[in-house]
Each structure stands twice: as C-alpha cells, then as structure tokens.
N, C-alpha and C positions, 0 to 999 in steps of 0.2 A: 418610437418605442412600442412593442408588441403590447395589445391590452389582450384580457379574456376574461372569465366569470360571465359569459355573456347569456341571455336568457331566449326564448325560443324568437325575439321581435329585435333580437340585437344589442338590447340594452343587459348592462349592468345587474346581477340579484343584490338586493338587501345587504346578501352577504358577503360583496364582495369588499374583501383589505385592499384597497391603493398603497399604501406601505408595503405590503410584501413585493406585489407587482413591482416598484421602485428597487426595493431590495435586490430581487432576482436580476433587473432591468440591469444592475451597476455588478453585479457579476458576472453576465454575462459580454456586458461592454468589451471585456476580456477576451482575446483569443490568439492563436497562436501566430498570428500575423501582428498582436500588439497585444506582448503580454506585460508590460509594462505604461502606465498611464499617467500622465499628470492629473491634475482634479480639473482644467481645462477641458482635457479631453475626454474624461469621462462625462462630465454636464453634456458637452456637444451630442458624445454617441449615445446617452440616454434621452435627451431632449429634458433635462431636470437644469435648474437653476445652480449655478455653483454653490450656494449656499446649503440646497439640498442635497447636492452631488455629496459634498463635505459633512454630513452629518452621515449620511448612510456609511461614507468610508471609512469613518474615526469608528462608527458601530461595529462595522466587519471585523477593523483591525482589534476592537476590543472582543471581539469573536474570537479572533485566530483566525477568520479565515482570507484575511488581508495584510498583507506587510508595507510598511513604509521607508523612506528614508527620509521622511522629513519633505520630497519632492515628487515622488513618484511610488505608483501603487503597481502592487504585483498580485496575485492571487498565491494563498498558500497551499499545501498538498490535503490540508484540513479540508478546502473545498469535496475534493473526493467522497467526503462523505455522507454529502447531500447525493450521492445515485450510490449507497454504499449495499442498500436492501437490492436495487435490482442487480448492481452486481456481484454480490455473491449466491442471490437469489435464482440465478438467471446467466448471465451472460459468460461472466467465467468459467465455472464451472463447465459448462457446456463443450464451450471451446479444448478446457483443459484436460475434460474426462478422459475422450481418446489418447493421447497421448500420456496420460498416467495408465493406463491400463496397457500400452507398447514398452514402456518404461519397465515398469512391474514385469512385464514380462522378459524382457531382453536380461534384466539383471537378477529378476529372482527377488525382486527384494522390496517392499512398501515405500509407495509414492504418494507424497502428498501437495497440495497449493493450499495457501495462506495468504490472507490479506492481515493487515496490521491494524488494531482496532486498541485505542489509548495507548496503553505500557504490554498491549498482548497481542499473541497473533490471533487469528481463527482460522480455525480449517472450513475451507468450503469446499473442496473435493479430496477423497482421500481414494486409492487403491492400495487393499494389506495383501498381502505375500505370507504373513505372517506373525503370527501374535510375538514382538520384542517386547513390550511394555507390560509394565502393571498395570497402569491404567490405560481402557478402553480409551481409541480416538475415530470419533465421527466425527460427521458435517457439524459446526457451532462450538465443538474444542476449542478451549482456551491455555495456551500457557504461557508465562512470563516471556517476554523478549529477549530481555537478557539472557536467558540457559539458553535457547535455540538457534538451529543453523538459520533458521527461514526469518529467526527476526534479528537475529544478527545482518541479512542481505538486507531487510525492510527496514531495519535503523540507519543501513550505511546510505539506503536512497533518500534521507530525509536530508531539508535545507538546513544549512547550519545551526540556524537561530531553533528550528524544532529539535535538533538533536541536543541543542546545549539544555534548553530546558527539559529534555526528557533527562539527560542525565543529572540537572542538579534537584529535579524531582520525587524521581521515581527510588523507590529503596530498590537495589540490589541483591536480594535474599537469596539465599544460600541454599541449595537444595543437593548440594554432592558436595565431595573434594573439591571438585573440577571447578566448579562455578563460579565465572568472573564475579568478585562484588567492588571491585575499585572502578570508580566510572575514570580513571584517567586512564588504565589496563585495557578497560570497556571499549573507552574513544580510540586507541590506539588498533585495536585490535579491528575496531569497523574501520581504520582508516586502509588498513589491510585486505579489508575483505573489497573493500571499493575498487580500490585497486589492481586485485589480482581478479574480479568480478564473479567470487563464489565464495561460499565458506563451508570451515569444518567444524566442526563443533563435537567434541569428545568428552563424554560423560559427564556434561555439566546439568543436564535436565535430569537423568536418573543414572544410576550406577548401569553400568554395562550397555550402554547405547551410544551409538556415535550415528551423528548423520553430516549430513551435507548439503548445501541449499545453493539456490544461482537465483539470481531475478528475474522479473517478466518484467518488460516494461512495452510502454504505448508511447505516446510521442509526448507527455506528460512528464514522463519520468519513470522509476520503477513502482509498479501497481500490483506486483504481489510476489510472492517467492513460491520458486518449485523446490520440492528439496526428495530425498533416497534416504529411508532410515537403514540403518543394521547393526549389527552387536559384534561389541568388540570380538568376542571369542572367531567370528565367519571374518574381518575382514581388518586388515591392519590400516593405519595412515595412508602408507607405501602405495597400498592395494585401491584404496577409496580412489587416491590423487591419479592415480595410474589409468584404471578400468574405469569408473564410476562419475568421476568428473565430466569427463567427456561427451560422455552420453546424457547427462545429466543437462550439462548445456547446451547439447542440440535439440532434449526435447523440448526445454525453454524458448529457444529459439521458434521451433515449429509453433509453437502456443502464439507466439509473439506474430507469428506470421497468418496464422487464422486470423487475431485477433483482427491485423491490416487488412486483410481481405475482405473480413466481415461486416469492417467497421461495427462493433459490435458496443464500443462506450461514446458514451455519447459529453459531444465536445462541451468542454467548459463555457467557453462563450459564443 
C-alpha cells in the first residue's frame, strides 16, 4: 500500500491521518481490470486486515461511494467526485473548448458541456452564438436536470440504483408547460435518451428554447454532456434530428477522443 505525508528524513509529520491513507488505499484497490471486489480481495490489494478492509467498505457504501450486493463491492459514479475541481477546473474544459468553438461555428448556434453535480448540471465550458435565454449562462451555471438536454444525457448515464434514488428524491418542479414532473414520464423518457444516445429537450427549461445534448464518456462511463442550444422560432424537431444531431455527435466524439489521447482523467484505482 502506497504511504505519503512524508517529512524531509522520510518519516511521517504529526499530521499525518492513517485513516484516510486506508480510505483512499480501498478505493483505489479498484480499477478497470477489477472493478468488482470481494472484501477478500480488497484486504489482499490494500494489505489491511479483513476486518478493516470491511469497516472502511460498509463506510464508503454508507458514503455512496460504494455499492454492494451483499458479496462484492464495486465503486459508484459518486466516486467522480473526488477529482470533480480538477476536472472541470482543468481538464475538461480544455479538451472541450476547441471543439465548442468548431461547433458553434459550423452550426451558428451556442455550444455548451456539463458535468452533473447532485440533482443539477454545471456548465464548465460554454461557447454563445447568441443571447436565447433570459438568464445569463457562464462557467459554474446551474440548472435543474430534469428541464435539460445535457442532464437528461447525464441521468440516463447513471447506475440504476443512483437514478431510482434521484427520482424518488428530487422534486420535479415545473418551470414551463413542457416540463416533465412525473418521474415515471422522467424514467421513461431517459430510457430513450440511452437508447437512441442523445436527447431533445423542447421548452421545458424556458419558454421558446429547445436544445439538444449527446454524452461524452471515458472508459468509466459517461462523464459529461455536450449539448447545441436554439429557439424554437430558427429551428423545428425535424431540423434539430436532421442537421444538428449529427454534428452534435461527432463533436462528442472528437472530445472523447482527445480525452483518449490525452489521457487527461485520472484513473479510479
């Protein structure tokens, strides 16, 4: 097991927590060549005693950021959120900026990415084409999941068990006509969006906006959504599904493909 807190002679400071070390140790035991664990094999890969291995697991799982089935441990997408500052701080963004700004331009129309942060998205890169909205959106934008295309994408990437408890959770408040508030409507409609691997979303955030969102993912799963705003009056269903989609999901793709190159997130375990 990696140690560190080390002081300029090698030794330990004062202030170093052995519990976190351990903590971190059994999260990272995890990785894509075993993302699934017994409590056997986590002891082994951390060098912790089974009895400690099992108290830091029941901890995590009481975290969220571990699932169980009674026999084997998996890591949840909550983990993510421990590198959540440097990736939208940093890494994202970076990668995405280009490619919102080719976007934006091919189609004329405001590009943005989102990562999913509790029951809301956040914009960490945005390019405008043009003022649609009432309300200003920059980098740290917040809005409900529910009304939007990008979290519409980012609820349909979550594991079962996170999406049932975000929907019997979260209120579904109403901010247009349009606006799902029936989480069984909700569930149905992300299992759509999974499905067809983009969504549309039609004036359900504000009156006269329709956009559209596709996912980015890493080898994790999906880790944020791109999405093309525009208003209804410039562009019909027809025209979005037609023109807009397409492109839409290639420049995801290209995002997706720096990402590989760059290796730019750094691995769970």
């Amino acid at each position: 097991m990696t140690t560190g807190g080390t002081d300029g002679d090698g030794q330990r400071g004062t202030h170093y927590v052995q519990s976190l070390e351990r903590g971190l140790a059994v999260i990272k035991a995890f990785d894509a060549e075993n993302p699934q664990l017994t409590l056997s094999d986590v002891a082994r890969r951390t060098g912790l005693t089974r009895a400690a291995a099992r108290r830091f697991l029941l901890t995590l799982t009481d975290l969220g950021y571990v699932r169980t089935d009674g026999k084997r441990f998996s890591l949840t997408a909550k983990v993510l959120e421990l590198g959540y500052s440097y990736l939208s701080s940093m890494t994202l963004p970076e990668v995405a900026q280009p490619h919102l700004e080719q976007l934006c331009a091919d189609v004329h129309e405001s590009s943005s990415i989102s990562v999913l942060d509790g029951p809301d998205i956040v914009y960490v890169a945005r390019v405008a084409a043009s003022r649609i909205m009432t309300v200003s959106i920059n980098v740290g934008t917040r809005f409900p999941a529910h009304a939007t295309s990008m979290g519409h994408v980012l609820l349909a990437g979550l594991p079962t068990a996170e999406l049932d408890a975000y929907l019997a959770h979260t209120p579904l408040t109403r901010l247009t006509a349009n606006t799902i508030t029936d989480p069984n409507i909700l569930r149905t409609t992300l299992e759509k969006v999974r499905a067809q691997g983009y969504s549309i979303v039609d004036q359900e955030l504000e009156e006269g906006l329709r956009s559209l969102a596709a996912p980015v993912r890493d080898r994790t799963g999906v880790i944020a959504a791109i999405n093309i705003s525009t208003h209804a009056s410039r562009r019909s269903i027809e025209s979005i599904r037609a023109e807009l989609i397409p492109r839409l999901q290639t420049a995801a793709q290209r995002i997706e493909q720096d990402l590989t190159a760059a290796e730019p997130i750094a691995r769970l375990g």
